[in-house]
N, C-alpha and C positions, 0 to 999 in steps of 0.2 A: 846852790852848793854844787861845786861840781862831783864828777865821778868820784875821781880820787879822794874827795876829800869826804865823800859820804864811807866811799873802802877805808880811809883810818877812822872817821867812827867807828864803822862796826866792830873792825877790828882792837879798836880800844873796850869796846864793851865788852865784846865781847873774853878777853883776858880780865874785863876789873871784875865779869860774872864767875871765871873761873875761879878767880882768886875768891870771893865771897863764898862759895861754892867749898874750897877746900878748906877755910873757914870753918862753915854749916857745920859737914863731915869733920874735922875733928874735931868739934864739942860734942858728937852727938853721945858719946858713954857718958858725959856729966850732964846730960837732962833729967833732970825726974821722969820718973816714968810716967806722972801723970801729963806730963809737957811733951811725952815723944813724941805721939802722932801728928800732932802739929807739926812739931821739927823734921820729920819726916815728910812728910806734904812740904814744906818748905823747900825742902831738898829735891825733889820731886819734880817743883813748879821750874824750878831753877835750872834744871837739867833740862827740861823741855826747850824753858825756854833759850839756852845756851844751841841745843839741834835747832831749832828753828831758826836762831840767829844767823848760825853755819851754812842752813841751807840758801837762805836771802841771800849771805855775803857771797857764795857760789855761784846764785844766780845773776847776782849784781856781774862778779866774775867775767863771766859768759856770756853779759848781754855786748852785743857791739856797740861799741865807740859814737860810731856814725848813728845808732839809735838813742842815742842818752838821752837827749833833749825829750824824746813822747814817752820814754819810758820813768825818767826823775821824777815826777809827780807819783807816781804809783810805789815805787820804791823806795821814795819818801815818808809819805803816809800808812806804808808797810810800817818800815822801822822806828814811826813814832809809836805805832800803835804796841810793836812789842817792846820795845823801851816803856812804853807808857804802864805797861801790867802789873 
């Protein structure tokens, strides 16, 4: 995979995460209250993991061109692992 094409991954995740996300938040007045906390950790786990995404694709960003190839592996296995949560 190259650069670019691991940058619109993220970048698609991370918008189909936002959008699940505003989802979350507005169902969260028609939970039961015994189902909040959950819903709320859900919401929670989501946003993390949405900053975490941002800061990869930043870093991905900012790595040089001429390093992609020793760096692809690492930021590979990065993004599967938080896709994978």
């Amino acid at each position: 995979m190259s650069k670019d094409d691991l940058k619109t991954k993220m970048e698609e995740s991370i918008n189909e995460w936002r959008k699940e996300l505003v989802g979350l938040m507005s169902r969260s007045d028609s939970i039961p209250e015994h189902k909040k906390q959950g819903h709320l950790e859900e919401i929670k786990t989501l946003e993390r993991k949405i900053e975490e995404a941002k800061v990869k694709a930043t870093e991905l960003n900012n790595s040089p061109d001429n390093q992609w190839e020793s760096l692809k592996e690492g930021f590979n296995n990065a993004w599967d692992s938080l896709v994978n949560r």
